[in-house]
Each structure stands twice: as C-alpha cells, then as structure tokens.
GUTOR-679622 format. One record per atom (N, C-alpha, C, CB): y, x negated, z negated; residue number from 1; atom name; residue in three letters. Coordinates in steps of 0.1 Angstrom, whole numbers, plus 5000, padded with zeros to 4 digits. Glycine has a CB too. Layout:
<recs>
     py     px     pz   nugu   dose   drenpa
      Y      X      Z    NUM     CA      Ala
...
</recs>
This chain:
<recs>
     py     px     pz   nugu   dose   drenpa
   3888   1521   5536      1      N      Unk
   3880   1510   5540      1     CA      Unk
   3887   1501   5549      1      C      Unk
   3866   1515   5546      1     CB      Unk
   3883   1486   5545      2      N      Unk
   3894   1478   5556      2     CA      Unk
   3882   1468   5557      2      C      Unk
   3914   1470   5550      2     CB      Unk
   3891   1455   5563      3      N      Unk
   3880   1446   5572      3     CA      Unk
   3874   1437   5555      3      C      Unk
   3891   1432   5588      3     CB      Unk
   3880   1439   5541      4      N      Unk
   3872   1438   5534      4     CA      Unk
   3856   1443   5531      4      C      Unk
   3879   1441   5528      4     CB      Unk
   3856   1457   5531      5      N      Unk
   3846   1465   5533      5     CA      Unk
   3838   1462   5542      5      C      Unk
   3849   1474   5533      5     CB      Unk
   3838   1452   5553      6      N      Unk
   3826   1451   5563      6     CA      Unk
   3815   1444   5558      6      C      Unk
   3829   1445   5576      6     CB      Unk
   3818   1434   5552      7      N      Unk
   3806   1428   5541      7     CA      Unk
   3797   1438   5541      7      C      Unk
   3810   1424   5525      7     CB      Unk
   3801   1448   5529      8      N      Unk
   3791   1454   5519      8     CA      Unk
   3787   1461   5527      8      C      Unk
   3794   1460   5507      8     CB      Unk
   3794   1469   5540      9      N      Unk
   3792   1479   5548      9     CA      Unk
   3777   1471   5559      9      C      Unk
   3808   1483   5555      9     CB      Unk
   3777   1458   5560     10      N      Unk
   3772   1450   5565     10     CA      Unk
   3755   1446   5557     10      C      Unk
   3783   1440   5564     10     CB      Unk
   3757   1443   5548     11      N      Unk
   3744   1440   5540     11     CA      Unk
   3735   1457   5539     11      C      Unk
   3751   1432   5522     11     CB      Unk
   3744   1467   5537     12      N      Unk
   3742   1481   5534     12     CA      Unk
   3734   1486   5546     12      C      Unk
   3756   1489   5531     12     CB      Unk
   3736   1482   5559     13      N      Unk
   3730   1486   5571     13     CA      Unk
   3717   1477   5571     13      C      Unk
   3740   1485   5583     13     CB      Unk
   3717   1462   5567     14      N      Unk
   3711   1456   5569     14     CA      Unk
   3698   1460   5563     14      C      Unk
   3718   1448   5567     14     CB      Unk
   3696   1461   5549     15      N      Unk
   3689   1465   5539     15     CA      Unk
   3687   1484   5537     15      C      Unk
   3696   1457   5526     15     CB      Unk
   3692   1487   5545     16      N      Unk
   3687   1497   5550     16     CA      Unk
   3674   1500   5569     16      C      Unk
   3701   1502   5550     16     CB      Unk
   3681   1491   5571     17      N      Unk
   3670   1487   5585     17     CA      Unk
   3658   1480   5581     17      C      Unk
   3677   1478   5596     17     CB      Unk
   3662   1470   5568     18      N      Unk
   3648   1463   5565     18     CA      Unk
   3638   1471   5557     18      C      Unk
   3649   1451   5558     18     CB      Unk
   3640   1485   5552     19      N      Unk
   3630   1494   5547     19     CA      Unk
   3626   1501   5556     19      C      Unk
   3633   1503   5537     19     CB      Unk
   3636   1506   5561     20      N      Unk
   3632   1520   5573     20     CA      Unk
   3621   1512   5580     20      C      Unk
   3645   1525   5587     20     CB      Unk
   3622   1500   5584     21      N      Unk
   3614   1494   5597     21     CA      Unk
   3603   1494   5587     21      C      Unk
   3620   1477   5605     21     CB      Unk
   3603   1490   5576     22      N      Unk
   3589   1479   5566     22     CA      Unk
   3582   1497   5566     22      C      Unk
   3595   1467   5541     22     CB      Unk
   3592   1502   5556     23      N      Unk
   3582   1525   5560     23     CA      Unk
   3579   1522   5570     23      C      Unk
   3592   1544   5562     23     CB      Unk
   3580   1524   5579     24      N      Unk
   3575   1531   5592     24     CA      Unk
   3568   1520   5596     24      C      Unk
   3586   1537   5603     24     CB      Unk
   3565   1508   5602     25      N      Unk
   3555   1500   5607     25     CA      Unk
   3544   1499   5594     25      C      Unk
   3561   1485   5613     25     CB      Unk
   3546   1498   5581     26      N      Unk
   3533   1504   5570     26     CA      Unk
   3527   1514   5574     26      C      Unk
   3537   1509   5554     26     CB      Unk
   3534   1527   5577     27      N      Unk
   3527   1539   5580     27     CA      Unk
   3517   1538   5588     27      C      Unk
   3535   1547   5586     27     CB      Unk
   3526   1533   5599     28      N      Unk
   3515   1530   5614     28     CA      Unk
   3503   1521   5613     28      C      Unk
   3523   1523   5629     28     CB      Unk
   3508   1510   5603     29      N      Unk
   3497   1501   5597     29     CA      Unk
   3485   1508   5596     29      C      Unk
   3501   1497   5585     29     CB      Unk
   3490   1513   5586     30      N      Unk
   3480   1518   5573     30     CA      Unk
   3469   1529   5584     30      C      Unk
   3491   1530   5555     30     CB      Unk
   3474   1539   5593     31      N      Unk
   3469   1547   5597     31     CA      Unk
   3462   1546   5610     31      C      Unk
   3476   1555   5596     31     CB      Unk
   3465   1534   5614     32      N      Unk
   3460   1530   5630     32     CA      Unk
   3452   1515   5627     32      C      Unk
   3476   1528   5644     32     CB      Unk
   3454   1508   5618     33      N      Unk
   3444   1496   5614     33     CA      Unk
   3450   1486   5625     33      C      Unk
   3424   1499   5616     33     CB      Unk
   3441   1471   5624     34      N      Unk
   3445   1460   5627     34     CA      Unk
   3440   1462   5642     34      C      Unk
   3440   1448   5617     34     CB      Unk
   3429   1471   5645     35      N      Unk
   3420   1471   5659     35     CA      Unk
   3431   1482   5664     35      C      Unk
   3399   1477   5658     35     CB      Unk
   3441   1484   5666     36      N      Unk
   3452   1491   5677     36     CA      Unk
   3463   1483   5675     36      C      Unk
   3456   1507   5676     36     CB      Unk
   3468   1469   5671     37      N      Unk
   3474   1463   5671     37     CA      Unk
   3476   1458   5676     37      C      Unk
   3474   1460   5667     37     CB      Unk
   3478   1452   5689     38      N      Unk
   3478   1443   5701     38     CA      Unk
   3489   1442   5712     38      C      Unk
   3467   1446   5708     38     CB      Unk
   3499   1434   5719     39      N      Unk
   3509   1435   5724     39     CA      Unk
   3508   1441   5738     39      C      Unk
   3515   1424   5723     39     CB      Unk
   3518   1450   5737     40      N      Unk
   3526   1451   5730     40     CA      Unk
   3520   1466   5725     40      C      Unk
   3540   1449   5736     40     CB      Unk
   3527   1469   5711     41      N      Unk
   3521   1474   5697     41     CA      Unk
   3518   1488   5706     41      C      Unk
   3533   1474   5679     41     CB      Unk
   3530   1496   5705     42      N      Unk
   3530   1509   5710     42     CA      Unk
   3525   1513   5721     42      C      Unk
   3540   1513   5710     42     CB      Unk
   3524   1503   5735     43      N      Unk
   3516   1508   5746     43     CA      Unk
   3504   1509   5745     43      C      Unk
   3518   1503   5757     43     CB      Unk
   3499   1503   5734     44      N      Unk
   3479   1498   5737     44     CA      Unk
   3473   1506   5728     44      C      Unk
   3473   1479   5733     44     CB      Unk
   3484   1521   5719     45      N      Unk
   3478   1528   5711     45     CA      Unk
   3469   1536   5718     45      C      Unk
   3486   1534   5705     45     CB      Unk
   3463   1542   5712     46      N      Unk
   3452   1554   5719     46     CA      Unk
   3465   1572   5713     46      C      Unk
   3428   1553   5706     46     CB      Unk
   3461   1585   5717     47      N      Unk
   3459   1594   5712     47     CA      Unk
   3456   1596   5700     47      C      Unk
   3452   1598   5717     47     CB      Unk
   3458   1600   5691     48      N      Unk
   3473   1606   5687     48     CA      Unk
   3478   1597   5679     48      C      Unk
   3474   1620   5679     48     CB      Unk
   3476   1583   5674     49      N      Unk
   3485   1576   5671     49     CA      Unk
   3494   1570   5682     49      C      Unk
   3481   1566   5664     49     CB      Unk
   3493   1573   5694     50      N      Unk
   3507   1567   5701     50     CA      Unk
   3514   1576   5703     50      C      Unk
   3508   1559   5712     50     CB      Unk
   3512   1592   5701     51      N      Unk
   3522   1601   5698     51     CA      Unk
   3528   1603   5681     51      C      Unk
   3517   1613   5704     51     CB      Unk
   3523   1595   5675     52      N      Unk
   3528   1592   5660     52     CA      Unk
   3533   1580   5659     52      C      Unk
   3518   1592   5649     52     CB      Unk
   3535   1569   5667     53      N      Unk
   3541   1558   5669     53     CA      Unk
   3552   1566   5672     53      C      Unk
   3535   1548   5678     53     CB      Unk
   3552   1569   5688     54      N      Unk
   3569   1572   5695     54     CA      Unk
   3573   1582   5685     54      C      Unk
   3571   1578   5714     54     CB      Unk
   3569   1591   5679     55      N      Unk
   3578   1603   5669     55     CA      Unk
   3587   1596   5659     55      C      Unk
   3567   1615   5660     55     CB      Unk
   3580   1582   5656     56      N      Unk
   3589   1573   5643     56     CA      Unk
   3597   1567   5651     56      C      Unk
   3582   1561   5633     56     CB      Unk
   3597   1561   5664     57      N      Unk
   3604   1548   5668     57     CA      Unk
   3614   1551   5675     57      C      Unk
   3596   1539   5675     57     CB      Unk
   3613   1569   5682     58      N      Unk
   3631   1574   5689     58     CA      Unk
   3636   1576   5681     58      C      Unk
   3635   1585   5699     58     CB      Unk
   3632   1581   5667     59      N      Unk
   3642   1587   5655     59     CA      Unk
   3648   1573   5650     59      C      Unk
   3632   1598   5641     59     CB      Unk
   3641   1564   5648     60      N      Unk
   3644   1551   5644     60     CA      Unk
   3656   1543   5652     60      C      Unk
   3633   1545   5645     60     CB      Unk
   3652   1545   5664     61      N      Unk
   3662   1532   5675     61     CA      Unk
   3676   1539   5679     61      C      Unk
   3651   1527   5693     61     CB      Unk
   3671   1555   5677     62      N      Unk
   3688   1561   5678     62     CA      Unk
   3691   1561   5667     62      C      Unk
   3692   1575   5684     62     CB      Unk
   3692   1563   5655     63      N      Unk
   3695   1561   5641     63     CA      Unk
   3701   1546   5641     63      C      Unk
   3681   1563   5632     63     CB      Unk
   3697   1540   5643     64      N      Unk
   3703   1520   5643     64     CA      Unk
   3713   1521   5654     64      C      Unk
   3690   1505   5649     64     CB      Unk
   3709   1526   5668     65      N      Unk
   3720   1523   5677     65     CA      Unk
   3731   1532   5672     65      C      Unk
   3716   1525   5693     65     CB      Unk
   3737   1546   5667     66      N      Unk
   3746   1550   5663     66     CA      Unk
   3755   1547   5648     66      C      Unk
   3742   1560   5664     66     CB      Unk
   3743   1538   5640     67      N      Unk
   3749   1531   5630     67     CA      Unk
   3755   1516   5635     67      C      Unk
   3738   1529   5617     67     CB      Unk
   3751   1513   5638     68      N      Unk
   3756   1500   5644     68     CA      Unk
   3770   1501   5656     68      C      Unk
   3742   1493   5652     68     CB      Unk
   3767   1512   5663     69      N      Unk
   3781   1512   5670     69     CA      Unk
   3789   1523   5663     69      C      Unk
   3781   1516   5687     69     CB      Unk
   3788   1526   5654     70      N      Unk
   3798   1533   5646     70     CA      Unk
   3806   1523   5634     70      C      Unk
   3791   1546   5638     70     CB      Unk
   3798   1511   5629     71      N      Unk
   3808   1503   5620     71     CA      Unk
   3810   1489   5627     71      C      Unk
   3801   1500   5604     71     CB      Unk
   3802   1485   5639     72      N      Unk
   3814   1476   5650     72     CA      Unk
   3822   1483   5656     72      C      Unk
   3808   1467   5663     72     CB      Unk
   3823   1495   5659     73      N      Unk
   3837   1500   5666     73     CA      Unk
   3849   1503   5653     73      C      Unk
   3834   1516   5676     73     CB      Unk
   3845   1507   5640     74      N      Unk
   3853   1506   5630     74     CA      Unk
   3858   1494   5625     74      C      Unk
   3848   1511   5623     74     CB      Unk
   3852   1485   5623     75      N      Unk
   3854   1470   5625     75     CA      Unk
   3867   1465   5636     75      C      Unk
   3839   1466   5632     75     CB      Unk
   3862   1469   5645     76      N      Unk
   3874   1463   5656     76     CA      Unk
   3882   1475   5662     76      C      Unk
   3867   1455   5670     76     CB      Unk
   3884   1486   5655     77      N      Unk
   3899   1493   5654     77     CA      Unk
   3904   1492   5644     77      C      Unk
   3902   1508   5656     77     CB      Unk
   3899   1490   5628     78      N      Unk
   3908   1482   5619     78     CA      Unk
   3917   1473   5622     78      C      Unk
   3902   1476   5612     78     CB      Unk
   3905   1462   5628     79      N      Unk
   3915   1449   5635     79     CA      Unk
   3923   1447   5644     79      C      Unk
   3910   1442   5639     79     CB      Unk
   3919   1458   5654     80      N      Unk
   3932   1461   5661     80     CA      Unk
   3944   1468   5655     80      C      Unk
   3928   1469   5672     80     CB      Unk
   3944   1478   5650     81      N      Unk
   3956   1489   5638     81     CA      Unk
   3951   1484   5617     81      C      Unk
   3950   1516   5643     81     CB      Unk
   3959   1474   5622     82      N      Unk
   3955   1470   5611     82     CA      Unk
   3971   1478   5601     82      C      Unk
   3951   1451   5613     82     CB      Unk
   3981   1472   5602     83      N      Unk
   3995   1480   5598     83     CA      Unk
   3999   1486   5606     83      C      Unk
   4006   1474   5595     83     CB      Unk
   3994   1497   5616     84      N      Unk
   3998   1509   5624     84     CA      Unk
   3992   1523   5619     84      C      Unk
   3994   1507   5639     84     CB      Unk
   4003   1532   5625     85      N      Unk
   4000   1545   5624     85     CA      Unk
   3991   1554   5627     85      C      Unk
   4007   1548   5627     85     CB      Unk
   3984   1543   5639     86      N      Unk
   3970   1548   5645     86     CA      Unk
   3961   1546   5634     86      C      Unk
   3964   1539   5659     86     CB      Unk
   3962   1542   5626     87      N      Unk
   3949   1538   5616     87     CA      Unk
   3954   1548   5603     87      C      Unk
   3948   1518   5610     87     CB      Unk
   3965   1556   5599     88      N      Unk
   3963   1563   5589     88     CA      Unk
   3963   1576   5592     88      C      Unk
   3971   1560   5580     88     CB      Unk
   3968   1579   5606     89      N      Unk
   3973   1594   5613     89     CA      Unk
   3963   1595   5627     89      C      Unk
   3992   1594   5618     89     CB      Unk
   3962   1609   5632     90      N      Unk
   3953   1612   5640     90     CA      Unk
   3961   1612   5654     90      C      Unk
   3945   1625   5634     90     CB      Unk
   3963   1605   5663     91      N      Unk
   3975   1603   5671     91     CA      Unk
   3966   1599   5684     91      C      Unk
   3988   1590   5664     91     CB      Unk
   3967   1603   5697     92      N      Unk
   3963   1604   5709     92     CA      Unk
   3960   1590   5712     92      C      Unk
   3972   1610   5717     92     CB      Unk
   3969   1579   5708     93      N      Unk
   3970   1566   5708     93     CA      Unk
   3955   1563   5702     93      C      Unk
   3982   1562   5700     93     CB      Unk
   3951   1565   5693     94      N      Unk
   3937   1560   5681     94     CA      Unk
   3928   1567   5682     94      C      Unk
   3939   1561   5666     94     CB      Unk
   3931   1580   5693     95      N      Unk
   3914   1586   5691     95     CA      Unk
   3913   1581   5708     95      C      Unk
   3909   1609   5685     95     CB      Unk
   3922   1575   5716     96      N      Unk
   3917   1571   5729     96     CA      Unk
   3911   1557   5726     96      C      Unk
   3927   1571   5741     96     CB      Unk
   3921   1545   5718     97      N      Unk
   3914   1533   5713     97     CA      Unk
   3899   1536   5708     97      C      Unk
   3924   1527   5702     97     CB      Unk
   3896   1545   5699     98      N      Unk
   3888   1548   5694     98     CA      Unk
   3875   1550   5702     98      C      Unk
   3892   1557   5689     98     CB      Unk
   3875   1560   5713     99      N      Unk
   3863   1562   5722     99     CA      Unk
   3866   1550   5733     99      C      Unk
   3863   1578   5729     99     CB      Unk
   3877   1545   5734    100      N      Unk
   3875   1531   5745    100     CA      Unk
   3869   1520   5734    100      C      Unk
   3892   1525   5754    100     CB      Unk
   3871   1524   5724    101      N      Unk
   3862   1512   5717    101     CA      Unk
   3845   1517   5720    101      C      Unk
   3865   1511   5698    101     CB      Unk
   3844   1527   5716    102      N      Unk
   3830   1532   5715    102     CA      Unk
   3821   1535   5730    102      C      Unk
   3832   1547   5706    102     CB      Unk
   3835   1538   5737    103      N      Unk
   3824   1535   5750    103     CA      Unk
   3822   1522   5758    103      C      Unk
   3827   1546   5761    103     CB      Unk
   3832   1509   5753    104      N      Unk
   3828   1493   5758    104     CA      Unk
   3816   1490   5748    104      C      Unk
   3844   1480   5756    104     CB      Unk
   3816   1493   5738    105      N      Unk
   3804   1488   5732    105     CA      Unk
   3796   1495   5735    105      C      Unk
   3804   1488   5720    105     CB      Unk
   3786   1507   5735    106      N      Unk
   3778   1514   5747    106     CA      Unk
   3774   1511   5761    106      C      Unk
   3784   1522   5749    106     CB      Unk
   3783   1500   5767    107      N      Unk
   3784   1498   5777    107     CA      Unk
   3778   1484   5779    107      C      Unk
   3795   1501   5780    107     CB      Unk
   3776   1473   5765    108      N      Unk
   3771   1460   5763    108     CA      Unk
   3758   1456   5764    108      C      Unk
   3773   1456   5752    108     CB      Unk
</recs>
C-alpha cells in the first residue's frame, strides 16, 4: 500500500463511520423516542437508556480514534520512507519513526 491507496483507504473509513454512526444513533432512536432527545443527547438520558447510550458510544469513539490514527500515521511514514529501507524492513530506525509518529498524533 503507498500514498496511492489513501484515497480508497480514505472513502473506506469514511463510509464505514457513516453506517456505524447511522446503526447506532437508529438504535438509540428507535428505543429511547424523540421525548429523550434533547442537548445534549446522552447527558439528559434517563436509566437504562443512558447506560445503553454510553455501551455504544466508548466502543464507537475508540474504534474511530485507533482507525484514524492508524492510516494518518501510515500516511505520513510512507511519505516520509517513501524509497527507504525503513518502509520495506523492520529496522529500529522505522518502528521509532513509527511510534513518534503515533504518539505526535495522540498528542493533537
């Protein structure tokens, strides 16, 4: 995969976040109605839909935050080792670029 592949890799996350989110806020829809709807959504739930709210929405927001900093940090060590050895071989050099990529972005 090279900096070709970020497109598809791009649209693929994208259209993957726009179901997950459309599932899961239907769910909550459908099962909590328009009268627990009010801003903001998840604090003004009652028992036991706002412990069925947060059970979807930490699995959800760490799921996005580890997809999302796993193909911008791939993204920009491509671009950095683009014709180097760090990018085809497992070399002290590329797995420190690697987590200094991953932990400046973490850090944003």
């Amino acid at each position: 995969m090279g900096y070709r592949d970020f497109p598809k890799a791009l649209w693929a996350c994208t259209i993957a976040e726009v179901i997950l989110f459309s599932v899961v806020g239907s769910v909550v829809y459908a099962y909590t109605g328009n009268q627990y709807m009010t801003a903001p959504a998840f604090g003004s739930l009652k028992n036991p839909y706002k412990d069925i709210a947060f059970s979807f929405m930490i699995p959800t927001i760490i799921f996005l935050g580890v997809l999302y900093a796993s193909v911008s940090a791939r993204f920009i060590f491509f671009r950095l080792f683009h014709d180097s050895r760090h990018k085809r071989e497992h070399t002290v050099g590329g797995w420190a670029a690697w987590s200094g990529i991953l932990c400046e972005y973490n850090t944003l």
